[in-house]
N, C-alpha and C positions, 0 to 999 in steps of 0.2 A: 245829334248823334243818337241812335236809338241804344237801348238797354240789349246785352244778350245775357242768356244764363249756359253757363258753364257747366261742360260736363263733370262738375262738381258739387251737380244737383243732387242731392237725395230722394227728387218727388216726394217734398212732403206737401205740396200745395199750397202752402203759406202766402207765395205772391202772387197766383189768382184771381183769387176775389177783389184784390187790393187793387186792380187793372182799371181804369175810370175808362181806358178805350176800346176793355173785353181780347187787348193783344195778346195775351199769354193763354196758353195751349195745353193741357194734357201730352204726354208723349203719345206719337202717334194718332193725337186726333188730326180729323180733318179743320179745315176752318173756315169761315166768310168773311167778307171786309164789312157784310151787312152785323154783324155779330155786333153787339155795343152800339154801336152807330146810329145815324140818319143815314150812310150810303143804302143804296137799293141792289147793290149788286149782292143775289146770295150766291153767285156759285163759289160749289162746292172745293178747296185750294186743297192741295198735299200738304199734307205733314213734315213739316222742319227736322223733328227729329221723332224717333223712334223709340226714343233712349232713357229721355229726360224731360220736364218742361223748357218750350221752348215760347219766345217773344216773337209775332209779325213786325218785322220792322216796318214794313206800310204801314203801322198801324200805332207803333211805340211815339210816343212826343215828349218820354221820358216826365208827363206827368204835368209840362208844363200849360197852363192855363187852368188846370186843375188844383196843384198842391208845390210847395217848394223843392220839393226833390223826388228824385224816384222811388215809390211807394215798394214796389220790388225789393228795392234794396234795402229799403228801411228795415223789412218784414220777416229777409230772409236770414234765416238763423246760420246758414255755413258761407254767407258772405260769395254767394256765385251768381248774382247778379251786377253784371261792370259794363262799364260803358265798351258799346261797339266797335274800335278803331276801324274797320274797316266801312263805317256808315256815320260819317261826321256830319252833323246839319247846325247850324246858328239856333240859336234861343227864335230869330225873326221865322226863321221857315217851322222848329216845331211847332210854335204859335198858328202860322199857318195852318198846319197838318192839322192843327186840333180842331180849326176853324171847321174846316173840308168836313172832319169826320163826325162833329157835331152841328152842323146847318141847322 
């Protein structure tokens, strides 16, 4: 299940930098799957949200293979970092994902 942040962001930026996958976003920026990664694809993607920081779910593994929990969450101070119900994946496939995104 990836992470989403709630539009009960503040943008203060706090969970950012904390990204081991480079999936969290500026509002309104654009973004690449190359960004963080070994993928090679840089095109350029739309902007999730306009609003707030938002998460790529292609791209969230919620941290796993990296660290015990979601770094996001840990960091952010108004607690609107929560798991995605509409994007459920197994501990086996974020594993995966994180393989993909770091080859």
């Amino acid at each position: 299940m990836a992470i989403i942040i709630t539009d009960d962001c503040i943008n203060c930026g706090a969970c950012e930098p904390e990204c081991p996958n480079n999936a969290i976003y500026e509002p309104d920026a654009e973004w690449r799957l190359s960004d963080g990664t070994t993928k090679k694809d840089d095109s350029e993607q739309s902007p999730i949200s306009d609003e707030f920081y938002y998460i790529v779910p292609s791209k969230c593994t919620e941290c796993q293979g990296f660290h015990e929990e979601p770094q996001c969450a840990a960091v952010c101070p108004v607690d609107c970092c929560v798991p995605d119900e509409d994007n459920v994946e197994t501990e086996e496939a974020l594993l995966e994902k994180q393989a993909e995104l770091h080859a």
